[in-house]
C-alpha positions as CSV (number, residue, x, y, z in Angstrom):
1,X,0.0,0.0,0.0
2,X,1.1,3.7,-1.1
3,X,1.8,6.1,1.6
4,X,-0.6,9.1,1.4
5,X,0.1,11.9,0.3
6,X,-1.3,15.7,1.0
7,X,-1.3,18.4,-1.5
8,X,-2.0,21.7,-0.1
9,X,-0.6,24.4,1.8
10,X,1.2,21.4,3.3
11,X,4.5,20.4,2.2
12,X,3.9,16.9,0.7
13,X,5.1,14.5,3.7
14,X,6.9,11.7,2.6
15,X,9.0,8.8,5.1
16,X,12.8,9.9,3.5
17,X,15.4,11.8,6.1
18,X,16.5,15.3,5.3
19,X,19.7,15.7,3.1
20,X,22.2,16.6,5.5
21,X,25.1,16.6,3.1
22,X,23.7,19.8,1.5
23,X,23.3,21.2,5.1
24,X,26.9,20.4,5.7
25,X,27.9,22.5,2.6
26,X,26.1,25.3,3.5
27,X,26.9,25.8,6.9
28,X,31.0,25.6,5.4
29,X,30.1,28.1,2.7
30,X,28.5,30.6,5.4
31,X,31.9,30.1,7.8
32,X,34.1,30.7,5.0
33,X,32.4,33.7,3.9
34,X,32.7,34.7,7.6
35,X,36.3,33.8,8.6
36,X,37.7,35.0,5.3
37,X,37.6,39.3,6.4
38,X,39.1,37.9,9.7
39,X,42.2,36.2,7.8
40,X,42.5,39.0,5.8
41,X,42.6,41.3,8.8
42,X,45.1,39.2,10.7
43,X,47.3,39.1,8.2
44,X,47.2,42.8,7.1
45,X,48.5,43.1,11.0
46,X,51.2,40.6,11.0
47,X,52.7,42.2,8.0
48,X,52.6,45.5,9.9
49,X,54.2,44.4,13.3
50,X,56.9,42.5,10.8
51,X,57.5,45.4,9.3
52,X,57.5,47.5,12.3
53,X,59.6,44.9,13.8
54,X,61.7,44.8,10.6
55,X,63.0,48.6,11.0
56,X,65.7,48.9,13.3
57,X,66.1,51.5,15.7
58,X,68.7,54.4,14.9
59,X,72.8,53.5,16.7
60,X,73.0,55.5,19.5
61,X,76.0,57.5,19.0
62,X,78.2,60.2,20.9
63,X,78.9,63.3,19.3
64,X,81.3,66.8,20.5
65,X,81.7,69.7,19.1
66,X,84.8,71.3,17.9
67,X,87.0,72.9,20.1
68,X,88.7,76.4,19.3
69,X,92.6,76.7,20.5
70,X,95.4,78.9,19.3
71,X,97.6,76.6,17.6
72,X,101.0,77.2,15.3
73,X,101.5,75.4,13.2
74,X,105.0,73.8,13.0
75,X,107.0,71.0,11.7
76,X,109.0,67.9,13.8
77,X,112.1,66.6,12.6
78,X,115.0,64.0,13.8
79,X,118.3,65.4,15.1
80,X,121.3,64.8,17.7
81,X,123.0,66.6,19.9
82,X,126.9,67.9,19.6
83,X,129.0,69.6,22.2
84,X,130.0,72.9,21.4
85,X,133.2,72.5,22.0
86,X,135.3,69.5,22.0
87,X,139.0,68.6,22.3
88,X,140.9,65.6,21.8
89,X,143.8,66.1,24.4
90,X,147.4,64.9,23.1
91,X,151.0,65.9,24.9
92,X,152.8,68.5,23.2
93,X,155.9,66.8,24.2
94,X,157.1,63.5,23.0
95,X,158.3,61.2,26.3
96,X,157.1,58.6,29.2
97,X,154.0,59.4,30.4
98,X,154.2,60.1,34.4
99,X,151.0,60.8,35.5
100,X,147.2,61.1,35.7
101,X,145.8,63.5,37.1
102,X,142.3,63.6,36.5
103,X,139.4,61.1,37.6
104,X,137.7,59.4,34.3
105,X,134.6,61.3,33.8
106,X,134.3,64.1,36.3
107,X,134.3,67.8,35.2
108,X,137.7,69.8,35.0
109,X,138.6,73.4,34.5
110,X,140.4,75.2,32.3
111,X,144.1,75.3,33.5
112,X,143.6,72.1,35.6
113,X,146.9,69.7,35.1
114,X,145.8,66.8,33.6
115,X,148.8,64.4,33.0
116,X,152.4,64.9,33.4
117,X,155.4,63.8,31.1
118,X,158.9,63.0,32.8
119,X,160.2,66.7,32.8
120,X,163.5,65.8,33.3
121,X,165.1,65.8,29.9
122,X,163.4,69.0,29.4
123,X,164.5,70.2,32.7
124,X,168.3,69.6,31.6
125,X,167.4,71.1,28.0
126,X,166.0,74.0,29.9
127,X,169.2,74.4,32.3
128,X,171.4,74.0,29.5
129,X,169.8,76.5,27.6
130,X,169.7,79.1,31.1
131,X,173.2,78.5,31.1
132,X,174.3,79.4,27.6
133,X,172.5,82.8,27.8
134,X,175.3,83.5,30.4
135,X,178.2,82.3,28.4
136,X,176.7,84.9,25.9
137,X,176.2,87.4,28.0
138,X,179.8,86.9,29.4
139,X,181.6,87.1,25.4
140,X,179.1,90.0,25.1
141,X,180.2,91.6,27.3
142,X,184.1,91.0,26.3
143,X,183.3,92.1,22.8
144,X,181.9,95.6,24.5
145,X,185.0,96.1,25.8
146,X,187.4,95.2,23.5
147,X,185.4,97.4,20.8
148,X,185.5,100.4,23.1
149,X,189.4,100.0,23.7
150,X,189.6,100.0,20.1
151,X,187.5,102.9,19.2
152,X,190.2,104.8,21.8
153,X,193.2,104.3,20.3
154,X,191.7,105.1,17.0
155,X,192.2,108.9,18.5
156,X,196.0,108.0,18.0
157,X,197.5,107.4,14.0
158,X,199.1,104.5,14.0
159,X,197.9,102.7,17.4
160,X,195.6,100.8,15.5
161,X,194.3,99.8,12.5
162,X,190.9,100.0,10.6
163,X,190.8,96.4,10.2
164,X,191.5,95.6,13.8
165,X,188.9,98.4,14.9
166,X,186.6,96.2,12.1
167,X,187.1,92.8,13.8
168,X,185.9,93.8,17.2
169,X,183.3,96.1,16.1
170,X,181.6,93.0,14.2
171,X,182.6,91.1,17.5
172,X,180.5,92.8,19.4
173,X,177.6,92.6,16.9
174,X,178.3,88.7,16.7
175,X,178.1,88.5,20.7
176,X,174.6,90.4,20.7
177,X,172.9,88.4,17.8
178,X,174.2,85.3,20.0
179,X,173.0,86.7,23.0
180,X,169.5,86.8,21.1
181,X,170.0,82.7,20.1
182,X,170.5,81.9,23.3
183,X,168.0,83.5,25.1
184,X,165.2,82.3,22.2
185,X,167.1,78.8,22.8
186,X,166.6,79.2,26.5
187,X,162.9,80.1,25.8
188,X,161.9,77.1,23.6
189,X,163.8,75.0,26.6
190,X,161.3,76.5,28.9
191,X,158.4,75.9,26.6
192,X,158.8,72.4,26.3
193,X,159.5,72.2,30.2
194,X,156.3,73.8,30.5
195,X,154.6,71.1,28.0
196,X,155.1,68.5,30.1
197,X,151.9,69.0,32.2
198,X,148.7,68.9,29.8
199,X,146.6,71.0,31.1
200,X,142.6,71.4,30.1
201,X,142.0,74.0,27.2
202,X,138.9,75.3,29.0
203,X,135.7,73.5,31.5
204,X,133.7,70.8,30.0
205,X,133.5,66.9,31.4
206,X,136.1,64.8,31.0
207,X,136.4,61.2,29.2
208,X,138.4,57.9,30.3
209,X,142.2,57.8,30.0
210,X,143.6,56.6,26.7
211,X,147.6,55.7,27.9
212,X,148.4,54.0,31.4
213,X,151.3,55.4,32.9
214,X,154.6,54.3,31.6
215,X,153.8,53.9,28.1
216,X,155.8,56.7,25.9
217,X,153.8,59.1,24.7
218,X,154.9,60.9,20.9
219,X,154.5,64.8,20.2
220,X,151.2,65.8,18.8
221,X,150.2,62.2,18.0
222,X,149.5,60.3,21.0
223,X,145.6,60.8,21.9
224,X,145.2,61.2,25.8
225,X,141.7,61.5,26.7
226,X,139.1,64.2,25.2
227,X,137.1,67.1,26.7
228,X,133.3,68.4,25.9
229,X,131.5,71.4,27.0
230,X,127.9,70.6,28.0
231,X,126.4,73.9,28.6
232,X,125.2,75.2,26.4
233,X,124.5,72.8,23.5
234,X,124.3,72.4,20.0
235,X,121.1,70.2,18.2
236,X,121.4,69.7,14.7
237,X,118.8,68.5,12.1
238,X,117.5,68.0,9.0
239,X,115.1,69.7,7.0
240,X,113.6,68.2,4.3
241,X,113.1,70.1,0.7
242,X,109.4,70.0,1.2
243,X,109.7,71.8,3.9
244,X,112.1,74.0,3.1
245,X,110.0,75.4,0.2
246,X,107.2,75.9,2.0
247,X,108.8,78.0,4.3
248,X,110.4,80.4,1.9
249,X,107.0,80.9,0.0
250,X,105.7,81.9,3.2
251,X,108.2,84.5,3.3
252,X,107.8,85.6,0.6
253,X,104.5,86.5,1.3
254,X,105.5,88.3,4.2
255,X,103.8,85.4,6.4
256,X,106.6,84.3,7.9
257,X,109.6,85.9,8.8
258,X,113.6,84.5,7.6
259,X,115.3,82.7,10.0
260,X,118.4,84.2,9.2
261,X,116.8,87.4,10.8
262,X,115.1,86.3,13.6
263,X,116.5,83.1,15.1
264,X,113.3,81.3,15.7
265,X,112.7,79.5,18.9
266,X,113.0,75.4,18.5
267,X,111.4,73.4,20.7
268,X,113.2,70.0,21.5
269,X,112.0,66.8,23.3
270,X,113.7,63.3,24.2
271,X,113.1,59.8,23.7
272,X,111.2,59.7,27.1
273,X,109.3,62.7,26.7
274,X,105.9,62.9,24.8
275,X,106.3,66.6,24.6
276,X,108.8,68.9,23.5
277,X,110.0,71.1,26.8
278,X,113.2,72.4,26.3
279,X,113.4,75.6,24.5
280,X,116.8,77.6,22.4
281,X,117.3,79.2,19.3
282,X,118.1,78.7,15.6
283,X,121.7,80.0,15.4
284,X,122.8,78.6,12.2
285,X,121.5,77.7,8.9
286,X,123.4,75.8,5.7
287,X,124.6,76.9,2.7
288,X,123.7,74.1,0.6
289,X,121.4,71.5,0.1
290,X,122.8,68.1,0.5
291,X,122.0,66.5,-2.7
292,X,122.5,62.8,-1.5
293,X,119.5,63.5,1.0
294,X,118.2,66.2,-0.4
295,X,117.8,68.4,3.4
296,X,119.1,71.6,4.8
297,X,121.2,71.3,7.8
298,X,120.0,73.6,10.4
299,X,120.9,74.2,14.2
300,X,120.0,75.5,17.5
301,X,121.4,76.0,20.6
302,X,119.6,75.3,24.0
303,X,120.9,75.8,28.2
304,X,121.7,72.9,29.6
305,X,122.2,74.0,33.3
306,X,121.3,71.0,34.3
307,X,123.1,68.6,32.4
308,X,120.4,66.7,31.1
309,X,121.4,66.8,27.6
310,X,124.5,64.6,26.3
311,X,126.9,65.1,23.0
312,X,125.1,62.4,21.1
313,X,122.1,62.0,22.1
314,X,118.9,61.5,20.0
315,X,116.4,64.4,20.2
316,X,113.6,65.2,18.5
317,X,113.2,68.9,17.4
318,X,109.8,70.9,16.8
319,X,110.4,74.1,14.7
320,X,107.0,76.8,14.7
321,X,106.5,77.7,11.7
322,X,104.3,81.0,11.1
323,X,102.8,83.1,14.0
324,X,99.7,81.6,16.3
325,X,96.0,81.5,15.4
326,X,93.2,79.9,15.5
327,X,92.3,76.6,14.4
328,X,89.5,74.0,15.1
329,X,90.7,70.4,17.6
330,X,89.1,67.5,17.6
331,X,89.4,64.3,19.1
332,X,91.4,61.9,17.4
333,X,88.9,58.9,17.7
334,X,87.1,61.2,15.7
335,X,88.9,60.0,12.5
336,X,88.4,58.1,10.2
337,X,91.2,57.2,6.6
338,X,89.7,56.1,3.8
339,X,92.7,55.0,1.4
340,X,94.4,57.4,2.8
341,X,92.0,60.0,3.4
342,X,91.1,61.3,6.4
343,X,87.1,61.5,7.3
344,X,84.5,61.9,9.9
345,X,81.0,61.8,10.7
346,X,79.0,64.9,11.0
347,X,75.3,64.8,12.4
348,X,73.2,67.5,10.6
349,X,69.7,69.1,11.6
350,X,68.0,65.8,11.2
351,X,70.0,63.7,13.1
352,X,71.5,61.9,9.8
353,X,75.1,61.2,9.9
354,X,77.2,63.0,6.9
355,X,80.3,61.8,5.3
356,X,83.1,64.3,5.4
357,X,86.3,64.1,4.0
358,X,89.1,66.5,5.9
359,X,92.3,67.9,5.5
360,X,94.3,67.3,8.7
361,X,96.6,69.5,10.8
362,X,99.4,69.0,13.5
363,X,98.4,67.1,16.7
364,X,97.4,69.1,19.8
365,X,98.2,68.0,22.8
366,X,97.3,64.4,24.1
367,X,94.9,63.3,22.0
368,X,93.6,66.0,20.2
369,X,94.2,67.1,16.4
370,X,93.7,70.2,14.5
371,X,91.1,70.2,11.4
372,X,92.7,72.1,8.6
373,X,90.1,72.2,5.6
374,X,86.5,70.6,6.3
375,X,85.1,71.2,9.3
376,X,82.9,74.2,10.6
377,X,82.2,75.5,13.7
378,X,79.6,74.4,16.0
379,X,79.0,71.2,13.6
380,X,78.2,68.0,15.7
381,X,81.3,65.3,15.2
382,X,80.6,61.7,16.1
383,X,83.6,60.7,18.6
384,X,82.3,57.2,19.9
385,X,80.2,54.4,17.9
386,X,81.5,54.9,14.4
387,X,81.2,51.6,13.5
388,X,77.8,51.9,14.2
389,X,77.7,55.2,11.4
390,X,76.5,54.3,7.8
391,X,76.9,57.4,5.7
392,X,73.2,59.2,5.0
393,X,71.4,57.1,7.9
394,X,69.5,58.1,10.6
395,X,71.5,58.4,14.4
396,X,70.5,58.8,18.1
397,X,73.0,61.9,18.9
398,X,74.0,62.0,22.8
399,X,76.2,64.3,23.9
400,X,80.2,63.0,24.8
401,X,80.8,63.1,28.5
402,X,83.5,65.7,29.4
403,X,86.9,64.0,29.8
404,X,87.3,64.7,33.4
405,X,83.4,62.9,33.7
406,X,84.9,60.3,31.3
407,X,88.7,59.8,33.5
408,X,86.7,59.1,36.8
409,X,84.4,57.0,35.2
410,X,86.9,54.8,34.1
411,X,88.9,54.8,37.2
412,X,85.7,53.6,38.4
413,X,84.7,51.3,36.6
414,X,87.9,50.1,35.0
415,X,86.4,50.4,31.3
416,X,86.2,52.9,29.0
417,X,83.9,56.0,28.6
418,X,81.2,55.9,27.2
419,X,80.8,52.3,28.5
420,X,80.1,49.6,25.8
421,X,76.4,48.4,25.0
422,X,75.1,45.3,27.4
423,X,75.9,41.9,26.2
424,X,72.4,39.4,26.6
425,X,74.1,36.1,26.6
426,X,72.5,33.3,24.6
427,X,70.2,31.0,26.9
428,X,71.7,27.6,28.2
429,X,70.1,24.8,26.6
430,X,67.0,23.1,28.5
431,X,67.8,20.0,29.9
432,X,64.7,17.3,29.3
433,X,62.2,17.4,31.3
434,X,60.0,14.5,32.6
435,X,56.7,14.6,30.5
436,X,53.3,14.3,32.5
437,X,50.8,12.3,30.8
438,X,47.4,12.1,32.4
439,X,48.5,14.0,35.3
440,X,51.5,10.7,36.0
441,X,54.7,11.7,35.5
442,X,56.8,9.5,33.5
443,X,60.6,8.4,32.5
444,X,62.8,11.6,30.9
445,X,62.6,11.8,27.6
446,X,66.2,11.0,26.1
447,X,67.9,13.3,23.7
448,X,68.0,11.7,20.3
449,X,71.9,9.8,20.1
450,X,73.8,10.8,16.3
451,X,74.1,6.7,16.7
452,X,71.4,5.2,17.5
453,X,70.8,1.4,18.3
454,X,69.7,-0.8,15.3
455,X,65.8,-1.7,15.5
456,X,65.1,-5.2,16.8
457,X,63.3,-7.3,14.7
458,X,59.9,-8.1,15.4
459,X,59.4,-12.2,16.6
C-alpha cells in the first residue's frame, strides 16, 4: 500500500530523512564567507608588526663639538746633539808618560793639570839652555870692551888699524845676535818644560784615559783623553726640501719671517718625553742642500744647566713655523682614513650622519688634532660608535661626556667611557624534562643519540 500523500498548503510528507550533506555544505560556505575578512585582517597586522619589527632603531652614537685653541703650526724633525766644544787632548811633548791626574769622567777646569810627562830631559834642555844665555852674555860683554878700547886708540895714528877696529866692532855685533839665540834657545827650553803638564784648554767633562802610565807618549800624535763642553749645547737636524720650500713661500708673502733674521725659537723633546720642553734658538742655517738626502742642515742652541742633555744623544726637534692663530681640535677617535684619506661623521639638523672628508693638521696636545680644511664651527662630530655610522642614515645623537666625567668614570669602573652596550648572553640549553601524561609523570625523555641502536626485529 502507497503512503498518502497531501497536496496543499502542506509540504507533501513523505517517510525519506532530510539531506544533510547539503546542510553540511552550506553551513562551510557561510563560515568561509565569515572567517575569510578575519584572515585577511590578521594578516594585514602581521605584516605590519613584521614590518614595524623589521625597522631597526637608529645606533646610539656620541657626538662633541669642535673645540677652538690657538695653535701654530709647526714641523718635527730628527736630530742629535753635539758639544760645542770639544778637544781631543794629546802631549805637546814626545816622552814617558808620568802621570794622571784627573778622575775618568768628572768635570775639569780650564788650567787644571791633567797628566804629566817625565820633565827631566826637558829640565836639563831647559838648564842648558839658562846656562848658555850667560856664556853669551859673558863674550858680550868681552866684545863691548874690547870694541870700546879700540874705538880709543883710533884717537891715535898708527895705534891701530881699521881692520882691527873692524874685527871687534863685528865682534860685538856677533856676541849680541848670539846673545838673542841663546836667550830664544833658552825660551823654547822653557816651553817644552812647561809642555810636560797637559793642562785642560777650557771646562767641559772629561772622558776615560787613553795611555796608562809608563807607556811613551809621541809629540802631537799620542791621543790622551778628550774634553766636551755641556752647557750650552748644539742640536742639529735635518730639513727636508718639502719643507724648506714651503717655508720660503711663506716668506715671501711676508707670512713668515727669515730665519736668518730672527733666530726662531725650537722646541726639543727626548726619547722619554711625549712633549717637546726644552726651548733655544736657531743660530745657524746651511749653505747648501745636501743632494744625496736632499735636506738643509739647520741648528739651535739650548741651556743645559742641568746637564740633562749629552753630545750624542737623539732628540727630536719641533720648529713653529708662522705666527699663532686659531684653528678647530678634535678628538682623534674622531677620525676616520679612507685609502688614505682622512674622514669623519658629522650629524646634521635631522640627526643623519654625513660623510666628510678632511684635511688634517698638527696634533694638539694628548689626544687632540687640528682640522685644517673641512670642518665648521659648531658642527656636531661623532667621537664614539663609528662603527655603528653608515653614511646618510638616521642616528641617536648623545652628547660626549667631558673628559674629566669620562677619567673618573673609568677609574671607576675600570672600562672605557662611554661604557660599551650590554651583552644578553645566549640562553643555556634546556635540559629534558619529565613529560606528565594524564597528570603521571613518566621516564625523561632521552635526547636523540647521532648513533642510535639498530631496531630489533619483530618475533
Amino acid at each position: 500500500m502507497q503512503p498518502m500523500q497531501r497536496v496543499g498548503n502542506n509540504s507533501v510528507s513523505n517517510n525519506r530523512p532530510p539531506n544533510t550533506s547539503a546542510l553540511r555544505l552550506t553551513a562551510a560556505i557561510l563560515s568561509a564567507a565569515l572567517l575569510l575578512p578575519l584572515a585577511g585582517l590578521v594578516g594585514c597586522e602581521r605584516a605590519q608588526s613584521q614590518d614595524i619589527a623589521a625597522k631597526p632603531k637608529p645606533p646610539e652614537v656620541f657626538f662633541a663639538l669642535p673645540e677652538v685653541h690657538q695653535v701654530t703650526d709647526h714641523e718635527d724633525f730628527t736630530g742629535f746633539t753635539q758639544a760645542i766644544r770639544t778637544v781631543q787632548i794629546r802631549a805637546r811633548v814626545s816622552g814617558y808618560l808620568d802621570k794622571v791626574n784627573f778622575v775618568e769622567g768628572a768635570m775639569v777646569h780650564e788650567g787644571d793639570v791633567l797628566c804629566e810627562v817625565d820633565p827631566r830631559p826637558y829640565q836639563a834642555a831647559y838648564d842648558s839652555a839658562v846656562g848658555q844665555v850667560h856664556l853669551t852674555e859673558a863674550a858680550l860683554k868681552q866684545a863691548k870692551a874690547d870694541n870700546a878700547r879700540a874705538k880709543g886708540l883710533a884717537g891715535t895714528p898708527g895705534a891701530i888699524s881699521q881692520q882691527d877696529r873692524d874685527k871687534y866692532e863685528a865682534t860685538e855685533e856677533q856676541g849680541m845676535a848670539q846673545i838673542e839665540t841663546s836667550k830664544a834657545n833658552m825660551a823654547t827650553a822653557k816651553l817644552n818644560l812647561a809642555f810636560t803638564k797637559v793642562v785642560a784648554p777650557f771646562s767641559g767633562r772629561i772622558s776615560a784615559r787613553m795611555v796608562d802610565p809608563g807607556n811613551l807618549v809621541i809629540a802631537d800624535t799620542t791621543p790622551l783623553t778628550t774634553i766636551v763642553t755641556e752647557d750650552p749645547i748644539y742640536a742639529y737636524f735635518f730639513v727636508d726640501e718639502h719643507t724648506l720650500l714651503r717655508v720660503r713661500r711663506l716668506n715671501e708673502r711676508n707670512k713668515v719671517k727669515s730665519m736668518q733674521d730672527t733666530r726662531p725659537e725650537v722646541q726639543l723633546g727626548l726619547t722619554d718625553e711625549t712633549d717637546f720642553p726644552h726651548k733655544g734658538k736657531i743660530d745657524f742655517e746651511d749653505n747648501q742642500v745636501d743632494q744625496q738626502t736632499g735636506t738643509l742642515r739647520l741648528r739651535g742652541i739650548f741651556p743645559n744647566a742641568d746637564r740633562l742633555l749629552s753630545p750624542g744623544l737623539f732628540v727630536r726637534i719641533r720648529l713653529p713655523i708662522g705666527e699663532p692663530h686659531d684653528a678647530l681640535v678634535v678628538p682623534e677617535e674622531a677620525l676616520g682614513t679612507d685609502q688614505g684619506q682622512k674622514f669623519l661623521y658629522v650629524i646634521d639638523d635631522h640627526d643623519v650622519a654625513q660623510y666628510r672628508k678632511v684635511e688634517v693638521g698638527q696634533a694638539y696636545g694628548e689626544g687632540m688634532q687640528v682640522i685644517a680644511e673641512g670642518l665648521n664651527p659648531g658642527e656636531r662630530v661623532v667621537v664614539n660608535g663609528l662603527q655603528r655610522v653608515r653614511a646618510g642614515n638616521p642616528v641617536t645623537p648623545k652628547p660626549a661626556p667631558a673628559k674629566a666625567e669620562a677619567a673618573h668614570s673609568t677609574s671607576l669602573t675600570g672600562g672605557a667611557a662611554p661604557p660599551a652596550e650590554p651583552h644578553t648572553p645566549m640562553p643555556a640549553q634546556a635540559a629534558p624534562t619529565a613529560r606528565t601524561i594524564g597528570g603521571s609523570k613518566s621516564e625523561p625523555v632521552k635526547a636523540a643519540s647521532s648513533n642510535p641502536e639498530p631496531a630489533k626485529p619483530r618475533k
